[in-house]
Each structure stands twice: as structure tokens, then as C-alpha cells.
N, CA, C and O atoms as a DFTB+ gen file, in Angstrom:
288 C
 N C O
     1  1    -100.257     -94.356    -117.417
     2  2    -100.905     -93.818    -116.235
     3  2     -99.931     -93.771    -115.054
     4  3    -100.139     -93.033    -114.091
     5  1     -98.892     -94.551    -115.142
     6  2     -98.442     -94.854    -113.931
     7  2     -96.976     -93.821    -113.582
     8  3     -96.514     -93.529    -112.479
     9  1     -96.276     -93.257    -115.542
    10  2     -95.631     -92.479    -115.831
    11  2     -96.030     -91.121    -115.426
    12  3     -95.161     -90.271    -115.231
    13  1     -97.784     -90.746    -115.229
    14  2     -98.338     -89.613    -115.552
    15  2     -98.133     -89.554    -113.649
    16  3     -97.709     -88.522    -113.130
    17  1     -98.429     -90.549    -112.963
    18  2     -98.758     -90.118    -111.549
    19  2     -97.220     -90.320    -110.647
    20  3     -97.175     -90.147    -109.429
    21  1     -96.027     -90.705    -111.467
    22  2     -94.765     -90.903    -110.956
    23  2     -94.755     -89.214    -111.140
    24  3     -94.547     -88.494    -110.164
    25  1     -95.020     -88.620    -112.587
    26  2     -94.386     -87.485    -112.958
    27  2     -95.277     -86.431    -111.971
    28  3     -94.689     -85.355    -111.863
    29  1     -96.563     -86.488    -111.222
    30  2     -97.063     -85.541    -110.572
    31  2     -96.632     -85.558    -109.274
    32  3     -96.347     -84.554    -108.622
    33  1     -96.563     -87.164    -108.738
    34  2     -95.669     -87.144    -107.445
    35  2     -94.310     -86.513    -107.553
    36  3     -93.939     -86.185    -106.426
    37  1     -93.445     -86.222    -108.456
    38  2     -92.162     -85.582    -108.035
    39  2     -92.545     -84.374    -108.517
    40  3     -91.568     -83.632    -108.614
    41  1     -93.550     -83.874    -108.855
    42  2     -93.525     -82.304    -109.272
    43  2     -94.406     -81.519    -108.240
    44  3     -94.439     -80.293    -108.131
    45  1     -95.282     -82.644    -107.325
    46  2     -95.663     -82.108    -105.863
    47  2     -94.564     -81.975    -104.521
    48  3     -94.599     -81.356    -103.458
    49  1     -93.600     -82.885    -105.162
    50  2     -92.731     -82.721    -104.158
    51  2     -91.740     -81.409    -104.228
    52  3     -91.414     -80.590    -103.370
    53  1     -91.473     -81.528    -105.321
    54  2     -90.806     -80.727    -105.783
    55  2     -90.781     -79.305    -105.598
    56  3     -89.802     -78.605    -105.342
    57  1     -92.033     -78.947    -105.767
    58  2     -93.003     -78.126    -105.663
    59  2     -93.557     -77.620    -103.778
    60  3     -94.371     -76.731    -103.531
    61  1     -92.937     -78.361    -102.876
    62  2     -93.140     -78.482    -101.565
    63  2     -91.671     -77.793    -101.227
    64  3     -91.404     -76.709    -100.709
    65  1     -90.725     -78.986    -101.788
    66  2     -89.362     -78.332    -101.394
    67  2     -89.051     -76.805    -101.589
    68  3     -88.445     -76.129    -100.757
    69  1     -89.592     -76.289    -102.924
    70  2     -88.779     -75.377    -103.306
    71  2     -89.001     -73.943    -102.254
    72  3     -88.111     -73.185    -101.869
    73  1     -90.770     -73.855    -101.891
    74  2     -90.891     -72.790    -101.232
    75  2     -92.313     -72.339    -101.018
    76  3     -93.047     -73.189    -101.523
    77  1     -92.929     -71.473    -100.545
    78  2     -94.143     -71.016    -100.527
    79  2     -95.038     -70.790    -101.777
    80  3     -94.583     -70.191    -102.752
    81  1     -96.111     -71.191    -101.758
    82  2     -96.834     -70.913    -103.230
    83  2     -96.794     -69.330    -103.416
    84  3     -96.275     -68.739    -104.363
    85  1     -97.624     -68.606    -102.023
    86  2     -97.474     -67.183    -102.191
    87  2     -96.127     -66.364    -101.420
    88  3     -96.060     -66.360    -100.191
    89  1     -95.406     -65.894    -102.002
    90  2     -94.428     -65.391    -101.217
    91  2     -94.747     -64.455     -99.740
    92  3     -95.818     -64.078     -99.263
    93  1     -93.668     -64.317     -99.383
    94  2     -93.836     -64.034     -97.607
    95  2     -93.743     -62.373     -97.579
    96  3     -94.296     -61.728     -96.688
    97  1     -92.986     -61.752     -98.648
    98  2     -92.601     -60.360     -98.703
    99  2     -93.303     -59.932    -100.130
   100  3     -93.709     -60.760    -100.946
   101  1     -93.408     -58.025    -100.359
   102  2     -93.582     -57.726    -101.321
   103  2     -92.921     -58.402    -102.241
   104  3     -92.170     -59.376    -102.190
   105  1     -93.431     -57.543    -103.326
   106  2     -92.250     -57.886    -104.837
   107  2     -91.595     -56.386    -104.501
   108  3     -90.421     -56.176    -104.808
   109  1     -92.486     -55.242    -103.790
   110  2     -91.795     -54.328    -104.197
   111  2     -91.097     -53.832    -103.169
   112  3     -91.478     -53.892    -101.999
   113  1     -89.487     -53.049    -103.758
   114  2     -88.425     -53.400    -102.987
   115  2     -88.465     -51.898    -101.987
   116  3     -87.451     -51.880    -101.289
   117  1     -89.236     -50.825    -101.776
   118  2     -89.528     -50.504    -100.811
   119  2     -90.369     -50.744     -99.607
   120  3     -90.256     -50.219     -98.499
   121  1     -91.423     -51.826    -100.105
   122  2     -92.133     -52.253     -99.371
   123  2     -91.457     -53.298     -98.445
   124  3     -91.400     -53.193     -97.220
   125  1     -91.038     -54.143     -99.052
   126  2     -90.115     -54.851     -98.734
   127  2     -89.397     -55.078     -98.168
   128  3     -89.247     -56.157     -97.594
   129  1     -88.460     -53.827     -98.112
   130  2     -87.244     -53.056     -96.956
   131  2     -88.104     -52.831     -95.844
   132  3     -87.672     -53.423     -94.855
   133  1     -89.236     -52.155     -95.611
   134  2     -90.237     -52.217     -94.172
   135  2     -90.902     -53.263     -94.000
   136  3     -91.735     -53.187     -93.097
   137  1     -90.832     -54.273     -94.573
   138  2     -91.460     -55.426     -94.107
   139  2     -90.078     -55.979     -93.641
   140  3     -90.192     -56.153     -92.428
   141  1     -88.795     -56.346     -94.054
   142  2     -88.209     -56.509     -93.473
   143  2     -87.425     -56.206     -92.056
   144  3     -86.753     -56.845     -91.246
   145  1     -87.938     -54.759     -92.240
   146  2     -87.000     -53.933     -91.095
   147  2     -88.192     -54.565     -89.928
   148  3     -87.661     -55.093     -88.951
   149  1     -89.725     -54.563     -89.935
   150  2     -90.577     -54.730     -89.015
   151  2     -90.033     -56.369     -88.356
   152  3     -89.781     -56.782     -87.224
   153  1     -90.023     -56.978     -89.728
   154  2     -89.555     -58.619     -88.782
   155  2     -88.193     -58.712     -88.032
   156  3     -87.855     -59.510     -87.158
   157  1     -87.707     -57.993     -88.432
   158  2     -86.009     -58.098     -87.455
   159  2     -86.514     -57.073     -86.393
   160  3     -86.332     -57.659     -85.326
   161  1     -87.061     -55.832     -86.121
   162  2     -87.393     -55.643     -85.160
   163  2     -88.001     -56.531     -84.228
   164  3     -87.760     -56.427     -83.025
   165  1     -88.739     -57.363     -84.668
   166  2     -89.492     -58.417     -83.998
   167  2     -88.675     -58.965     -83.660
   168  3     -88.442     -58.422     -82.580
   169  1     -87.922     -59.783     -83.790
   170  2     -86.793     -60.449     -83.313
   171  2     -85.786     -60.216     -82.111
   172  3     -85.077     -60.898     -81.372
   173  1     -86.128     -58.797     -82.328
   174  2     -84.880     -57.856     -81.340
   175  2     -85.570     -57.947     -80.139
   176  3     -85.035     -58.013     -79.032
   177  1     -86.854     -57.951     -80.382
   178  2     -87.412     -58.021     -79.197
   179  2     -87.471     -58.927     -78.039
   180  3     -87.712     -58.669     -76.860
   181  1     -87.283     -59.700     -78.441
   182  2     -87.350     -61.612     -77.739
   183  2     -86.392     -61.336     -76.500
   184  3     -86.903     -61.508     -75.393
   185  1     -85.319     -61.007     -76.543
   186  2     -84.915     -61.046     -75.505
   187  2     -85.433     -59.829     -74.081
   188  3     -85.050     -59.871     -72.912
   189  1     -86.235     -59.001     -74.614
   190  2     -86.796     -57.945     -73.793
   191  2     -87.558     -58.841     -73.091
   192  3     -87.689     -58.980     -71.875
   193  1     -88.124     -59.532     -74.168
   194  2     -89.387     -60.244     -73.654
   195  2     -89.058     -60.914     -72.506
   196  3     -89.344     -60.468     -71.395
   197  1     -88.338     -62.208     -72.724
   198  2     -87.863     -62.702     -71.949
   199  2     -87.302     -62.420     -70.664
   200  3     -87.691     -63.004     -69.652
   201  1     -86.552     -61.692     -70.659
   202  2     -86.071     -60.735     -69.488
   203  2     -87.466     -60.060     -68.634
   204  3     -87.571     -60.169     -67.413
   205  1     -88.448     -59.388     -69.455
   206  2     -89.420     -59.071     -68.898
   207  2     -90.581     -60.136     -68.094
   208  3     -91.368     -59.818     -67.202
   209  1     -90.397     -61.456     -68.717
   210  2     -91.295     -62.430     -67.800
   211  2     -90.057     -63.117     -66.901
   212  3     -90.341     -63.056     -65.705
   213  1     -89.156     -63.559     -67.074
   214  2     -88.139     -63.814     -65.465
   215  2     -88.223     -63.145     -64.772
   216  3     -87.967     -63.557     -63.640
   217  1     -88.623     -61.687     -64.905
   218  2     -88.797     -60.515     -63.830
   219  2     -86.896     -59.850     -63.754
   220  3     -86.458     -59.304     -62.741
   221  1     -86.178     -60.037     -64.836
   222  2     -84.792     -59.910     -65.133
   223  2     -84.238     -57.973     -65.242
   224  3     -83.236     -57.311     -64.972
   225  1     -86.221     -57.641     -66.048
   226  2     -85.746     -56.035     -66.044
   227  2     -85.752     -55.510     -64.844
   228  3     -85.486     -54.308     -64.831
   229  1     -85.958     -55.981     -63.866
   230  2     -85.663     -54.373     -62.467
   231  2     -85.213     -53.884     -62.424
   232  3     -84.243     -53.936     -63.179
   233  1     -85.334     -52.893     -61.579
   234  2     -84.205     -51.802     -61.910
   235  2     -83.692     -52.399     -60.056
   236  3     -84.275     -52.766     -59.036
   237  1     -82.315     -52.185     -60.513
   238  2     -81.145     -52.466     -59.712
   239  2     -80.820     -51.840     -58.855
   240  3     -80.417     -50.779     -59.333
   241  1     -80.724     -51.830     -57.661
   242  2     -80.374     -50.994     -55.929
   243  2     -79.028     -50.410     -55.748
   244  3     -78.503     -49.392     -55.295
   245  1     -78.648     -51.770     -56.436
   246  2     -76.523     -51.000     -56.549
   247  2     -76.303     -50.001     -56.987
   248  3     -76.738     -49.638     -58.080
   249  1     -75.276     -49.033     -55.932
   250  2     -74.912     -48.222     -56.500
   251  2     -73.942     -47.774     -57.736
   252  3     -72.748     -47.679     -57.453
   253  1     -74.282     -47.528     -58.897
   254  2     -73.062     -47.345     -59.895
   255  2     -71.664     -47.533     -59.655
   256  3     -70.824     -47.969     -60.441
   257  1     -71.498     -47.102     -58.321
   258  2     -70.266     -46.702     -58.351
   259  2     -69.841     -47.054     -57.550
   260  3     -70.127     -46.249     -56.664
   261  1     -68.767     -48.458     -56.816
   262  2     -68.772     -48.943     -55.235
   263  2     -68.152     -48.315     -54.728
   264  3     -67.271     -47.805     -55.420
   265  1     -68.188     -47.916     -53.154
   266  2     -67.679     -47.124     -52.273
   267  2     -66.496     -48.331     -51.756
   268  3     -66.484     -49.502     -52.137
   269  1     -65.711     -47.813     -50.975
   270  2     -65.039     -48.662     -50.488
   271  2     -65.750     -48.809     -48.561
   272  3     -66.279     -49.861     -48.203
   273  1     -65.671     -48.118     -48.005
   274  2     -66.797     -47.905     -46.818
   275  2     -65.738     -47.866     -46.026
   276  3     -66.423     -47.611     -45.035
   277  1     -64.721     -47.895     -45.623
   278  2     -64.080     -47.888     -44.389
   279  2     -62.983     -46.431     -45.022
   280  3     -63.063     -45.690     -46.002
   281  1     -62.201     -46.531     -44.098
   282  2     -60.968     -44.990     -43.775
   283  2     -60.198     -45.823     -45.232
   284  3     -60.470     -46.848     -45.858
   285  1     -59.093     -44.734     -45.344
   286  2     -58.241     -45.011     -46.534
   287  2     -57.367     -43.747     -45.730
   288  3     -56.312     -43.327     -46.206
């Protein structure tokens, strides 16, 4: 009994380590490729985000291009 519940404790663990019971992506490899492309888009985004709650996107007063302002 004690062989049977050593052998289920390392095959729950085991079984924890290795990975998700149901996988995270298709099996199928076009589906797949757009499920992937959607989560890295997601990703790309984070920094918009961010920028967008610091209040970081404004748009900027400076002119492109600095003048020098006096004679030359």
C-alpha cells in the first residue's frame, strides 16, 4: 500500500511538472500560427498601454525641426 501511494505521489508530481493537462494551442498548425500571432500581438501591446495610462502618448508641441532663433 505504501509502494502503491509513494508510486501515485511521484506520478502526481510528475504529472504537475511536466505541463498542462489540456494544451494552451491547437494541434492544428494553421490554427495555431493565429493563435500564436494573436498572443504576441498581445504582448506588443503592453507598452502602448502603458504609455497610454502615464499619459506618455501626447502628442508633442516641439517643433520637428529646431530653429536656431537669433541672426546667423
Amino acid at each position: 500500500m505504501q509502494k502503491l501511494l509513494l508510486a501515485l505521489l511521484l506520478a502526481l508530481s510528475l504529472g504537475a511538472a511536466v505541463g498542462c493537462v489540456l494544451p494552451a494551442y491547437s494541434g492544428d498548425p494553421v490554427r495555431r500560427t493565429q493563435q500564436l500571432i494573436f498572443t504576441s500581438e498581445d504582448l506588443r501591446t503592453i507598452l502602448d498601454e502603458w504609455e497610454r495610462i502615464w499619459m506618455l502618448d501626447q502628442p508633442s508641441h516641439l517643433k520637428p525641426n529646431r530653429t536656431h532663433g537669433g541672426l546667423i
